[in-house]
Each structure stands twice: as C-alpha cells, then as structure tokens.
C-alpha positions as CSV (number, residue, x, y, z in Angstrom):
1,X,0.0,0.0,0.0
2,X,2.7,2.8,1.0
3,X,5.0,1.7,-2.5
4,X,1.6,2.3,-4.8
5,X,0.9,6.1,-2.6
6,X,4.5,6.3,-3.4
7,X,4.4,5.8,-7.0
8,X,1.8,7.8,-7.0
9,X,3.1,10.4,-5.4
10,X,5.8,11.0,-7.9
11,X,3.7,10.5,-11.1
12,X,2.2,13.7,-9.6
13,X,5.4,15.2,-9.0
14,X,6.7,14.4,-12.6
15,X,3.7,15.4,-14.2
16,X,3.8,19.0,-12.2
17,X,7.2,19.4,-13.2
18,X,6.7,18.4,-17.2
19,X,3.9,20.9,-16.8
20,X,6.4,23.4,-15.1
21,X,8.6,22.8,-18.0
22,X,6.5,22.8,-20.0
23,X,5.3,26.2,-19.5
24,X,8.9,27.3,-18.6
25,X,9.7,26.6,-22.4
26,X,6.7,27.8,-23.9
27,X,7.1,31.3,-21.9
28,X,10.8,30.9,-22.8
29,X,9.7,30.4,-26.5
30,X,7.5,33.7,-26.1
31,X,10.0,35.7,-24.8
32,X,12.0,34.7,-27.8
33,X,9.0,35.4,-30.3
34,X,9.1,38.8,-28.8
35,X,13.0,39.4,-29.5
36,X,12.2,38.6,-33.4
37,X,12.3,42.3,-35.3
38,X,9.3,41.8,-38.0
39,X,10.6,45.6,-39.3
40,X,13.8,44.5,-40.9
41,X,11.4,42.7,-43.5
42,X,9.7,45.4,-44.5
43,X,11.1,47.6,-47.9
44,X,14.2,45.1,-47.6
45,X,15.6,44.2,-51.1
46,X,17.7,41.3,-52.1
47,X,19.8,41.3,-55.1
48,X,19.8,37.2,-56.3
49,X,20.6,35.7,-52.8
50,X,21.9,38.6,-51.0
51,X,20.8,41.4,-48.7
52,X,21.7,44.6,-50.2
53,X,19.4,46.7,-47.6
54,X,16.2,48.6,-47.7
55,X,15.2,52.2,-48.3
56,X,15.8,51.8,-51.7
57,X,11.9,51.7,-53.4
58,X,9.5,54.1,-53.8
59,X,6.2,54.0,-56.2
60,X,5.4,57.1,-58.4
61,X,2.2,56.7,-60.7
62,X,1.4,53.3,-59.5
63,X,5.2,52.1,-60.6
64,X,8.2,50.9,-58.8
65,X,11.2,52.8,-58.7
66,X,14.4,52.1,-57.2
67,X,17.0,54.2,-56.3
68,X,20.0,55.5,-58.6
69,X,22.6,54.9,-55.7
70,X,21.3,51.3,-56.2
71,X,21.9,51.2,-59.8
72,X,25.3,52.6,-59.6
73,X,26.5,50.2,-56.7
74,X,25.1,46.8,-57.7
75,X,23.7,46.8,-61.0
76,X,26.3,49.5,-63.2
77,X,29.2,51.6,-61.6
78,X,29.8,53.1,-65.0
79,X,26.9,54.7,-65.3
80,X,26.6,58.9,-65.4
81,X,24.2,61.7,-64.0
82,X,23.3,64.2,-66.9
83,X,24.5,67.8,-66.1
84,X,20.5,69.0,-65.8
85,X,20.8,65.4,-63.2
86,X,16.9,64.7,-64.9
87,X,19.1,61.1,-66.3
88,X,21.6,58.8,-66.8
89,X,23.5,57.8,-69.2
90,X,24.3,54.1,-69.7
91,X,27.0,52.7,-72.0
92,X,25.8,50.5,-74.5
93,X,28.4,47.9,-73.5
94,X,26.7,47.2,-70.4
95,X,23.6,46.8,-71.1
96,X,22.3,43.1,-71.4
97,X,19.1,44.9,-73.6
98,X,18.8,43.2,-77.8
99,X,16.9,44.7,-80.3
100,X,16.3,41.2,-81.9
101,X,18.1,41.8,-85.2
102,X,21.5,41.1,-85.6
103,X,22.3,43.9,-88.2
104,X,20.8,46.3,-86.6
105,X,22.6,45.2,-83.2
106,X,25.8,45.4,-85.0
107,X,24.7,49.1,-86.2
108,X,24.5,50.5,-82.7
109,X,27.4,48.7,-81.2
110,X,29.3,50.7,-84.2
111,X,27.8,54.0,-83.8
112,X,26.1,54.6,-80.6
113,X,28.2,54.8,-76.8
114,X,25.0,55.3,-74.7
115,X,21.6,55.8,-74.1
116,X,19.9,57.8,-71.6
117,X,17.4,57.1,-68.9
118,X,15.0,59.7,-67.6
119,X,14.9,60.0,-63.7
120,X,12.3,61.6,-60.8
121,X,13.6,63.0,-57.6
122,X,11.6,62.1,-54.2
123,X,13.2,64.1,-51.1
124,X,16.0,64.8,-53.3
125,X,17.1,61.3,-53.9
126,X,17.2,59.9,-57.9
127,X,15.0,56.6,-58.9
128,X,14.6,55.3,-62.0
129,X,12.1,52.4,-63.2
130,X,12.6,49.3,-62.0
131,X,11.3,47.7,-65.2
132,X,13.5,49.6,-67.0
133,X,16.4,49.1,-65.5
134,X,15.7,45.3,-65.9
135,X,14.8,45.4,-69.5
136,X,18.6,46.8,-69.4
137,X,20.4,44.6,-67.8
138,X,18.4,41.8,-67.8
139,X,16.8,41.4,-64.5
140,X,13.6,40.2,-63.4
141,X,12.3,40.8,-59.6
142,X,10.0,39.6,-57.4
143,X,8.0,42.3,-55.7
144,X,6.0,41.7,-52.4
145,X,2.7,43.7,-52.2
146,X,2.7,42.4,-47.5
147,X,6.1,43.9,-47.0
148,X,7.2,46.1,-50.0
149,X,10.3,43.6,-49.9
150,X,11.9,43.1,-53.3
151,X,14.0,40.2,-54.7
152,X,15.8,41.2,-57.4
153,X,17.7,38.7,-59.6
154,X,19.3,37.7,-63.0
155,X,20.5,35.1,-64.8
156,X,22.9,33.5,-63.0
157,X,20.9,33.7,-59.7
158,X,21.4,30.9,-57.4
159,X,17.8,31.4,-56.0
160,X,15.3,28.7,-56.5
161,X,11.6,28.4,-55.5
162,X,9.5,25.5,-53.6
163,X,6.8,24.8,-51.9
164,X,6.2,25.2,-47.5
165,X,3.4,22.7,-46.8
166,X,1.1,23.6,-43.8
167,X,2.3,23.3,-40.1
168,X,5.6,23.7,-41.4
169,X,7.5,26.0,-38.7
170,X,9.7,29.1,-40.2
171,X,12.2,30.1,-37.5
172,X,13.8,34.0,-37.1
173,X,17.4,33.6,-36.2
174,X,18.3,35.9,-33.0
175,X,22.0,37.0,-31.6
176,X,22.2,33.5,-29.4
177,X,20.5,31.3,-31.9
178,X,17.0,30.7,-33.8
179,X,13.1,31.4,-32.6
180,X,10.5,29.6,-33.9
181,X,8.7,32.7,-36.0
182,X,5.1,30.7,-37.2
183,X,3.9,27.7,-38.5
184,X,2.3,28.2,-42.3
185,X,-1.4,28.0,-41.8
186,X,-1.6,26.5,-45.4
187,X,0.8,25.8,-48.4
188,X,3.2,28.7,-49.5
189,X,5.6,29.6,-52.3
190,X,8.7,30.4,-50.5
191,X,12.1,31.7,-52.4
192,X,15.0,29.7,-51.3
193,X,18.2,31.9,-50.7
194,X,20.8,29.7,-49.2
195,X,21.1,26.1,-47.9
196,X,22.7,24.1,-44.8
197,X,23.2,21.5,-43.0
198,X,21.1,22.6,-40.4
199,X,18.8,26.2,-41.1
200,X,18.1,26.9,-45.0
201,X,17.4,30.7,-45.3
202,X,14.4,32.0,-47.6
203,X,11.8,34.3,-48.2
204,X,8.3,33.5,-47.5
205,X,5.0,34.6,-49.3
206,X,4.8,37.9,-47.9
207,X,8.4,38.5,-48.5
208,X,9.3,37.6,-44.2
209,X,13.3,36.5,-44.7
210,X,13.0,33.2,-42.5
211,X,14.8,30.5,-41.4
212,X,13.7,26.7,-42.0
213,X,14.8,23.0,-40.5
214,X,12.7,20.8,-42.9
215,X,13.8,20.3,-46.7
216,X,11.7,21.5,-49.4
217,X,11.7,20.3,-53.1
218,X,13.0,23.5,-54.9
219,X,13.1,24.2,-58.7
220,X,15.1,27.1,-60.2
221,X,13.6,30.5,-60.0
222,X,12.7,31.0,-63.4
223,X,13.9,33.6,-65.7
224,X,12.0,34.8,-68.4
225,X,14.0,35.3,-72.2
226,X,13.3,39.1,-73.1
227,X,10.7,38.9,-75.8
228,X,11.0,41.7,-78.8
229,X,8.7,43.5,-80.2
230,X,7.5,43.3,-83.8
231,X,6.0,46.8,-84.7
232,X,2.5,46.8,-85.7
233,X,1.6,48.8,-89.1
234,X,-1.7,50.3,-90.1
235,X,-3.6,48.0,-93.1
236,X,-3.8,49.6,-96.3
237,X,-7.8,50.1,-96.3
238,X,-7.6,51.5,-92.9
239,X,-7.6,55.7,-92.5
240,X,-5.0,57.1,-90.6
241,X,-6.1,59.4,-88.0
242,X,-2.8,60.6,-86.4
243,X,-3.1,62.9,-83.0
244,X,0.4,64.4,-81.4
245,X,0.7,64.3,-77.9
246,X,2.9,67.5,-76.3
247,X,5.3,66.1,-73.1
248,X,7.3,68.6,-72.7
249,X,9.2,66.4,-69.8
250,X,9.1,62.9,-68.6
251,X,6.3,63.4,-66.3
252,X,3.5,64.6,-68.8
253,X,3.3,61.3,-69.7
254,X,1.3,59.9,-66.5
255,X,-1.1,62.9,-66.4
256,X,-1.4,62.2,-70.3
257,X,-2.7,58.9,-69.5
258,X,-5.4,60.1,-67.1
259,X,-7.0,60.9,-70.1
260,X,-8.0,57.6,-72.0
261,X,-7.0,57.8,-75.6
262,X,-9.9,58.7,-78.0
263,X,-11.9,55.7,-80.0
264,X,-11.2,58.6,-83.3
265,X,-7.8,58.0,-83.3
266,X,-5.2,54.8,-84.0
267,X,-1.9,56.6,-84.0
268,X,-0.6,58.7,-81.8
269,X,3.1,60.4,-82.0
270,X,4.1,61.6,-78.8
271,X,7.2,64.3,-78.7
272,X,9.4,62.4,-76.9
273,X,13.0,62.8,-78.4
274,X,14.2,66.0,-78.5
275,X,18.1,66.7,-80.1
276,X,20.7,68.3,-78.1
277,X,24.5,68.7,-79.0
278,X,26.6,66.1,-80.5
279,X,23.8,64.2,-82.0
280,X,22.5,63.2,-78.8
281,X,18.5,62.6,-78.5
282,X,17.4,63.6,-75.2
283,X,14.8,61.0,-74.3
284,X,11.2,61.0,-72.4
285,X,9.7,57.9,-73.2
286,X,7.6,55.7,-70.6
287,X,6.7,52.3,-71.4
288,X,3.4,52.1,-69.6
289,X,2.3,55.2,-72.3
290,X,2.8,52.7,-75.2
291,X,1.5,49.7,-73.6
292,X,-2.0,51.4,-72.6
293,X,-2.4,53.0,-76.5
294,X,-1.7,49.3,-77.7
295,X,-4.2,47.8,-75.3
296,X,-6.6,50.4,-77.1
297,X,-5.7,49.2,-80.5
298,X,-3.7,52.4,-80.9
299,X,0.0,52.9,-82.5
300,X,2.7,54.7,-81.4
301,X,5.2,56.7,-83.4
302,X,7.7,58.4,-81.2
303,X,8.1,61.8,-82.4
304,X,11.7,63.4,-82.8
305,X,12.5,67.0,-83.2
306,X,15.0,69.4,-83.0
307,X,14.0,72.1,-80.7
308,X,13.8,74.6,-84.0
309,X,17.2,75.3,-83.3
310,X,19.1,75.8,-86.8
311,X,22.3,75.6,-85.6
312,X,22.1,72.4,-83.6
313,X,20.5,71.4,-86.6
314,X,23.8,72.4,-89.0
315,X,26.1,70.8,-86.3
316,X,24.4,67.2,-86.8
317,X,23.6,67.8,-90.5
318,X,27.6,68.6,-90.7
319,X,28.8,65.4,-88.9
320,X,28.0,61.6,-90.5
321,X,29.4,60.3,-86.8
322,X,26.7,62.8,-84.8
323,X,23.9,61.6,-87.7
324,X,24.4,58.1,-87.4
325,X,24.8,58.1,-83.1
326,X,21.2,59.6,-83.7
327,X,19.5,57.2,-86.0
328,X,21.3,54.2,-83.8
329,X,19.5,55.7,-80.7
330,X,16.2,55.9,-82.4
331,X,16.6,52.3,-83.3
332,X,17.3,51.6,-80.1
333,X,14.3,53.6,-78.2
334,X,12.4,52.1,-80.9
335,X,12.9,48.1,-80.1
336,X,12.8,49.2,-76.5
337,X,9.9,51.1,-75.8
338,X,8.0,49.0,-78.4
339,X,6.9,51.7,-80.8
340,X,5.4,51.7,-84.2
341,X,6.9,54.1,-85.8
342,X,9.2,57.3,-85.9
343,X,8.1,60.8,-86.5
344,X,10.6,64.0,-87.4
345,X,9.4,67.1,-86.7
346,X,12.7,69.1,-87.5
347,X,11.5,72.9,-87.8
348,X,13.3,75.9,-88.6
349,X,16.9,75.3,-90.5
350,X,19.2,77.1,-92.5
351,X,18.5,76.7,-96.4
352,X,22.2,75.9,-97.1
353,X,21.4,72.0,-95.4
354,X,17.9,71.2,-97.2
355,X,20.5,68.5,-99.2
356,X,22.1,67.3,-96.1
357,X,18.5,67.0,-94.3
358,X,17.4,64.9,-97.2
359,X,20.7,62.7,-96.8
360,X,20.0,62.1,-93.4
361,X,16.5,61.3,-93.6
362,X,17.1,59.1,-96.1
363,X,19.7,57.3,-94.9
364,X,17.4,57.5,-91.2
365,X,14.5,56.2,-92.9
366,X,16.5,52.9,-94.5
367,X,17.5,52.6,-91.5
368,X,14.2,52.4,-89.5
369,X,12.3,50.9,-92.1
370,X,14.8,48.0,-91.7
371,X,13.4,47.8,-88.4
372,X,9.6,47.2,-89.4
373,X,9.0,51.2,-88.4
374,X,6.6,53.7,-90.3
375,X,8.3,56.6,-91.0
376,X,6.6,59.7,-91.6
377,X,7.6,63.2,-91.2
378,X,5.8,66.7,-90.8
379,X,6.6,69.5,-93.5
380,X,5.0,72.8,-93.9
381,X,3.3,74.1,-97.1
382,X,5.5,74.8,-100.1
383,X,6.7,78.5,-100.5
384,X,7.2,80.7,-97.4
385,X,10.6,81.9,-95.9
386,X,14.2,80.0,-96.4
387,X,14.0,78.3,-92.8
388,X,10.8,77.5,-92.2
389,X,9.3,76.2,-95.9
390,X,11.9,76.5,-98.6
391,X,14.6,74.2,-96.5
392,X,12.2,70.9,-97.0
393,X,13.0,69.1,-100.7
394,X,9.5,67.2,-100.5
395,X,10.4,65.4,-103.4
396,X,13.3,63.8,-101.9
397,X,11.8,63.8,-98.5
398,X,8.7,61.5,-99.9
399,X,10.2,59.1,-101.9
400,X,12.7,57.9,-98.6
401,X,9.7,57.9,-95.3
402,X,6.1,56.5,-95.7
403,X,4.4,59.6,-94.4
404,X,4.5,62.9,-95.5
405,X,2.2,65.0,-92.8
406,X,1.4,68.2,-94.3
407,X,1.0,71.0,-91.4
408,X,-1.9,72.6,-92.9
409,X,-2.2,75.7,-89.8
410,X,-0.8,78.3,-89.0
411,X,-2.0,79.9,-91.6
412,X,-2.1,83.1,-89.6
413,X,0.3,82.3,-87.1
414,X,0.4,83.7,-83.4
415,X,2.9,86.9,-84.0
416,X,1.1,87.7,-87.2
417,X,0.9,91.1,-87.8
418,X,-2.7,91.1,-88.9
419,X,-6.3,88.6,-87.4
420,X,-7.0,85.9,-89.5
421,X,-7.9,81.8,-89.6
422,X,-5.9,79.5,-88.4
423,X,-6.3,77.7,-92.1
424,X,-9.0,78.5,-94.1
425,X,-10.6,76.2,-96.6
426,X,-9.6,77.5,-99.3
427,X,-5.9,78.0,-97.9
428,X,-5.9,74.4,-96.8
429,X,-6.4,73.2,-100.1
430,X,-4.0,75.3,-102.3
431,X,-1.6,73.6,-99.8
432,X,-2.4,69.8,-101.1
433,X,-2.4,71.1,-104.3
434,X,0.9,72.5,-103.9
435,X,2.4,69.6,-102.0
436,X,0.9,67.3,-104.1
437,X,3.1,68.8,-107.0
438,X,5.8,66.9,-104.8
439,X,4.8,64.5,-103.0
440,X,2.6,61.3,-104.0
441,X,-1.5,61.4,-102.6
442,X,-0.8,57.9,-101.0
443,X,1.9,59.2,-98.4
444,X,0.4,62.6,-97.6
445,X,-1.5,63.2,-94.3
446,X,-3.6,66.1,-94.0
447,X,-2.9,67.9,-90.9
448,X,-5.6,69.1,-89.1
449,X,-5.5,72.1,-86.5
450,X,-8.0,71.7,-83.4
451,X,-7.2,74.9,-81.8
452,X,-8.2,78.4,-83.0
453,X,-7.2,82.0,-81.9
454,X,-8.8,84.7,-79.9
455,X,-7.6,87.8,-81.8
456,X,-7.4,91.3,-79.8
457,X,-7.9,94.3,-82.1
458,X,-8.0,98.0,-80.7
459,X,-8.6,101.0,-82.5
460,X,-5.8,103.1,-83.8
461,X,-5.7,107.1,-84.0
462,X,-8.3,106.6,-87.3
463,X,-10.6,104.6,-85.8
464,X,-9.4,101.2,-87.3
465,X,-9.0,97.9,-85.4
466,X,-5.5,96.4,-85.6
467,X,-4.1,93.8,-83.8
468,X,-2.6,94.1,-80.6
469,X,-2.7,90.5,-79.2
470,X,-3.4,87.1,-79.9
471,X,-4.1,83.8,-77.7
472,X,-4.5,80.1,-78.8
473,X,-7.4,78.5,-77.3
474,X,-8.8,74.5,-77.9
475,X,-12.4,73.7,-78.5
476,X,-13.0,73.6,-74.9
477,X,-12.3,76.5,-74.8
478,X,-14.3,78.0,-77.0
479,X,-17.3,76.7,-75.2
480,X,-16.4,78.6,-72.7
481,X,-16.3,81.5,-74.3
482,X,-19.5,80.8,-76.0
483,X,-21.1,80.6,-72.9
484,X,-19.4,83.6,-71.2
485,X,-19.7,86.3,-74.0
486,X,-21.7,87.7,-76.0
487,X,-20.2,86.1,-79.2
488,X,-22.1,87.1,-82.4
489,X,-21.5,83.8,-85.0
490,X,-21.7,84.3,-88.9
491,X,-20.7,82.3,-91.9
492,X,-17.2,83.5,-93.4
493,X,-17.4,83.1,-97.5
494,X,-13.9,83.9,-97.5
495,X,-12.6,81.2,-95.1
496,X,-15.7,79.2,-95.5
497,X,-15.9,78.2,-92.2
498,X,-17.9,80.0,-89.2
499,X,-16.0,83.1,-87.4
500,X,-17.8,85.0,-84.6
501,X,-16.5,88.1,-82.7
502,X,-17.3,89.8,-79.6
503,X,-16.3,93.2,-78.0
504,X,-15.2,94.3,-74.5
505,X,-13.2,97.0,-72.9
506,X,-13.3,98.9,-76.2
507,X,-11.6,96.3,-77.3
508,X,-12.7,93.9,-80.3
509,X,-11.9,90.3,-80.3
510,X,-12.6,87.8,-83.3
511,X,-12.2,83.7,-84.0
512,X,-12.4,82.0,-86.8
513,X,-14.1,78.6,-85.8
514,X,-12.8,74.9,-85.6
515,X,-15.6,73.2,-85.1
516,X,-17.6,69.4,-86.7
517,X,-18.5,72.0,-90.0
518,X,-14.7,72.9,-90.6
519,X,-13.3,69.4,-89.4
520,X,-15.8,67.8,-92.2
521,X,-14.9,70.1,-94.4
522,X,-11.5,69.2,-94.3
523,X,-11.7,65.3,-94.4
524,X,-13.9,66.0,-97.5
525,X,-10.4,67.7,-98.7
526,X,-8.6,64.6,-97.9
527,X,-11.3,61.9,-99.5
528,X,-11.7,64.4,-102.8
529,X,-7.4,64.4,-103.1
530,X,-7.8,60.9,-102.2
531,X,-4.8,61.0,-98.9
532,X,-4.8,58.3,-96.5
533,X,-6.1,60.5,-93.4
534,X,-5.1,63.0,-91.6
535,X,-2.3,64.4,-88.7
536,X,-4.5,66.4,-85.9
537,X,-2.8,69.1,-83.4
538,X,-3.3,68.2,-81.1
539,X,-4.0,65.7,-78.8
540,X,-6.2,67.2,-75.7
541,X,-7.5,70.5,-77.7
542,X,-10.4,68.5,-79.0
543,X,-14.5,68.1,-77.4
544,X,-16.6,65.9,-76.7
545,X,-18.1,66.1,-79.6
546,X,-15.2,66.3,-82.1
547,X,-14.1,63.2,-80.3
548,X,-17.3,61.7,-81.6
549,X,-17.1,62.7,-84.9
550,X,-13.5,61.2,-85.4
551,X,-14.4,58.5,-84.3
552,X,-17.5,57.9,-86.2
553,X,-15.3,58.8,-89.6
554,X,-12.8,56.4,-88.7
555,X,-15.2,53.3,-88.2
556,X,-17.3,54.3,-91.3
C-alpha cells in the first residue's frame, strides 16, 4: 500500500514538473517570439541571394522605382548623372538589352556609346524604373505587395523556389540562436536563398526572410528570355487618324494617361525625343504610355525633333558620326519602348542643309524601315521663308519615309501682324495642291489644326481695329467662351468656315471657328485628293463632340 501512494506520489510530482517545464519553455519560447524584429522585413531588397538593404523603393504613378545609388552600386558603376541630373546615361556595352536583329545590333554597337534614362527625384534622392532598369540589364524581380520587400535577380541567380506545406514551422534567427517565428497556416511559395546542414534561409509569401529545419523540393527561380517587339503597321484600307501628344518632360506622360486615348484616333506620336549637342537625342519615353495605346488598338510613333534650333541642326547635319549616333538611338528607343513608328518634326533650318536634311533622312528612314517602323515626317506648305518652308525638298523627303504629314495651320500664325484663320478652306487646299506637285497622294496626311485663336484688335488714331494680341485657345475653350460672351456667330465666304467676334473694354476680339462643320470640311479635302487621313494638333484640344465625330469617320 505505501509503495503504490508512493508511485503515486511521484507520477504527480513528474507530471507538475513536465507541466512546469512545459510552461517554462513555452514562456521561454515567447520571450524569444518577442526578441524577433518583423521591421527588418519590410522595404528590404535582395539582389539574387543577397541582402543589399532597404530604403531603396518608392512608387510614383502606381510604378516601382528604385534608387540610382542602387543602380550605380550593384547593377552598373559606370553609369553617369546628366548635367541638368533629370538622367543617366548608360554605356551600350553594359547593357544586357537586344533589339532582336543582328544587323541592326551590329549598327548600334558601331555608332552609338550610350543611351539615356530619364529619372524623378523624391526628397532629393534619384529613382529610376525598376522595369527599366531590368529590361537593361536583364533582371527580373519579385515584388512583395505584404512587406514592400523586393527580390531582385538575374540570370545566374542561385535562387530557386519550392513549396512550405502547412504546419511547417519558419524560424527568425536571434543573436544567441534561432526562434520559432510561425507555423504556415496552409501551403506557400517560399524563395529559397541559401542552404545548410542545419537552417536553410528563404523568403516566404509575404516576402518575411526566414529560417527553416525541414527540406523542401525546390526548382530554379525561373527567368524569363526578353521577348522583342514586332511593330504593328496600319492595313492599307484603314484611314489614318494621327493625334500628337505634347510632353514637354518625362512626367507629362502619366497625367497624359489620365485621359484615356480617344476611340477617333489609331496613331498617336508623342514628342518624346528631343536633339541636343553632339547628335544626342534627349529621351522621355515611358513604357506604360505605349502599352496602354496598344491595349486600345492604338500605335505609337515616337516623335523626334530638334527644338527649331538651326544651328544644332547644321552641327548634326555637318557630322555623319553625330547623324548616325542619332539614328542608332532611335533604333534603339524604338525596339525598346515598343513603338510603331518614328516621327521627325525638325523645324526651322538654315536653307544651305535642305540636301544634307534629305541625306539624313534618307539614310534615317533605311535605316528604320529596316526595323519594321513607319516613317513619316511633318513638312509645312510649299513657299514661305528659307528656314521655315523653302529648306524641306518634299520630293526627296517623300520618296525615302512612308508619311508625308502636311502641317496645314498656322496659316495666320500667333505673331502675325494682322487677325485671321488659323487655315481657311480655301488656304488648306492650295496647300495639297501644292504639295501634291511633290509629294505622291498615298503618303500625304492632312494635318488638321483643333485649336483656333482669340484675336485682340484695338482702334488706332483713325478709328481702325489692328491687332494688338493674340491667344490660342482649344475647342473647350471656346465653349467657354460661347457661354461667357456675347459672341455674335456668322458664316465666313472667304474662309468658309464659321467666325464669330465679340467686343469688351473697347476692345474687339474675333475667332475664326474649328468646329464638326470645318473638321468635315477638311476630311472632304482629304477623301476628294484621295490622302490616307489626316495628322491632328493636337492631342487634348479637341471636345466631346469632335471626339465623336472622329471616331465615327474612322469606323465608317
């Protein structure tokens, strides 16, 4: 009897003490949990299987963008701030980036050094895209929505990815060992980082760097091949209906897209390339611009201009080396921010290089065209002044691009010394008449102004109205106008379009109308002369209702 009260006395004892332990430990194990630092995890970024640190992401326009002290540390140490510091400059030979075509590869490892990268600032610090710094250099990343954690990695990563089954425990590791961190409440995908013996490190589904006991089946992480883009051209039955889009700097192009592109246009040439000194092409592009227009069946030809300087102009126009670094970067934006097509709007050059501008077209076109790109340019009516008509040889320019856009406006330009339309019918089709003496129908688009001018006309010392001021408004803002004055509207013989004036402060102001009449009017001009559509300026000037009307003319 006293042996069993015995026994049973220390089967209680040993059982109070397990559950002393027990508790012990799992106290011990929460004092542990509560060592673990969850913040480390969060905006941390690892470059293949390494730690590189955190504070380098930000999002701007619903985009990733990682920081150039990033870049220039990991990625590319050769890499350059611009003087303005608004982008890089990257040397072609590190970039792991192909345009798909071996000639045309050859061309640009021959005559173009670099290309350049524009930047934003947040709290004075430089990011650029993290796509495109991995359509550069061939990256692909990982990006974790829970944590903001990024894993970045290339080729040769030795990162591989597998499966945590549920219950599985993840352990944190602490100064004096490892703490269980959680057990997976169901399956994950985790990234395996490193392997041992005894604790494998990883990242889990949320992007939580953990530590694990068990072994997991990996696979490689893998790594997609950089797929090129084949430019899309319009069919031969289909009108064109060009629009250009005005970004003046690299961040136009997200407020751009708050406006959804218009169902009256399939092309649009955004001014994205603008020349600078020593051939270089100063470059604004965004990816996510094109992407949306092609999700909206719409093209893009990237437009390239040269600032109307004329002596920039001479210096490239002078210098094969400067003209063919040029046309290499063009090929290059081109295959890399998928376009459709190149534009040249080169205004306002010295007569004496009208031959050398129709070399260097030429040999830009062959070039391009090489490439599966439309080619098109924008002239001005024949006639005029040296710089800003006579220096275009139409006939050359014609027979080397696809597109000959004719800038029908301007007729009375902003400065002019007298009130007048911005192109009158009559005007508007004396100048396919006269271009047409040069150029074939089948590669001339009409261009099509959708902005007209508030002229201010005060009386002189005899009583007369001249012109003392001028202002540019778009269709919008004419409404407003409409609805704000007292604008008396009559039909113009002359121009043959509506004009309506309006007087206040002894002052008289008159506007000869863009509106669905005149915009009819003038694709009747391009249907009679039989051109394959028309170039509008520009995008954002037109209404509602013109909107409407393109788009009804486009799908007839």
């Amino acid at each position: 009897m006293k042996s069993k009260l015995a026994i049973a006395v220390l089967l209680i004892c040993v059982i109070g003490l397990s559950a002393k332990l027990f508790f012990l430990n799992q106290s011990y194990q929460s004092l542990l949990t509560s060592l673990i630092d969850e913040e480390a995890d969060f905006n941390a970024v690892y470059l293949n299987d390494q730690l590189i640190g955190s504070d380098y992401l930000t999002d701007y326009e619903g985009q990733h963008y990682i920081a150039l002290d990033l870049l220039t540390q990991y990625i590319d140490e050769t890499v350059t701030l611009s003087n303005s510091g608004q982008r890089i400059y990257a040397d072609l030979s590190e970039i792991a980036f192909d345009v798909g075509d071996e000639a045309i590869q050859a061309y640009l490892e021959a005559n173009m050094s670099a290309v350049n990268v524009p930047l934003i600032y947040s709290e004075d610090r430089a990011y650029l895209s993290l796509d495109t710094v991995c359509r550069l250099y061939a990256y692909r990343y990982v990006y974790f929505d829970e944590t903001g954690a990024l894993l970045l990695y290339d080729d040769r990563t030795s990162v591989s990815t597998g499966t945590l089954q549920q219950g599985a425990t993840k352990y944190k590791a602490l100064p004096n060992g490892f703490a269980k961190y959680s057990e997976t409440g169901v399956s994950e995908k985790i990234y395996m980082l490193s392997s041992a013996d005894d604790y494998a490190s990883a990242l889990d589904a949320a992007g939580h760097f953990i530590y694990l006991k068990e072994n997991v089946q990996t696979t490689p992480l893998p790594f997609e091949p950089q797929v090129v883009y084949d430019p899309v051209k319009l069919s031969t039955n289909e009108p064109i209906s060009l629009t250009w889009e005005a970004i003046e700097q690299f961040g136009n192009n997200f407020s751009k897209l708050e406006t959804p592109f218009e169902e009256g246009v399939n092309v649009v040439s955004p001014t994205w390339f603008n020349l600078n000194v020593n051939g270089i092409l100063i470059n604004s592009a965004e990816l996510s611009y094109v992407r949306t227009a092609h999700e909206k069946g719409v093209k893009v030809w990237g437009l390239v201009k040269n600032n109307f300087d004329p002596d920039w102009t001479h210096d490239l126009l002078t210098n094969e080396i400067d003209q063919r670094y040029a046309v290499a970067q063009l090929l290059f934006y081109s295959a890399f921010y998928e376009l459709d097509g190149i534009n040249f709007d080169f205004e306002n050059m010295y007569l004496k290089d009208q031959s050398a501008f129709s070399d260097f077209i030429a040999h830009a076109s062959e070039m391009l065209q090489a490439a599966d790109l439309t080619v098109s340019i924008d002239v001005t009516r024949p006639g005029g002044s040296d710089q800003w008509s006579k220096v275009y040889d139409r006939t050359r320019l014609g027979q080397a691009v696809d597109y000959v856009c004719l800038m029908a406006y301007d007729e009375f330009w902003g400065s002019s010394p007298q009130s007048g339309p911005v192109a009158s019918l009559p005007w508007t089709e004396e100048s396919i008449q006269m271009t047409l003496e040069e150029v074939p129908a089948s590669k001339i688009l009409l261009g099509v102004p959708l902005y007209m001018r508030v002229w201010e006309e005060t009386k002189n010392s005899r009583g007369t109205y001249v012109k003392t001021g001028s202002k540019a408004i778009t269709m919008n803002g004419l409404a407003q106008i409409k609805a704000d004055k007292a604008l008396e509207i009559q039909w113009d013989p002359d121009s043959e379009q509506y004009y309506g004036e309006y007087y206040e402060n002894d002052k008289k102001y008159r506007i000869w109308i863009e509106d669905e009449t005149s915009l009819q009017s003038r694709l009747n001009l391009a249907e009679n002369y039989e051109l394959p559509g028309i170039a509008t300026w520009r995008r954002g000037y037109s209404s509602d209702p013109i909107d409407l009307f393109l788009e009804k003319w486009l799908k007839e």
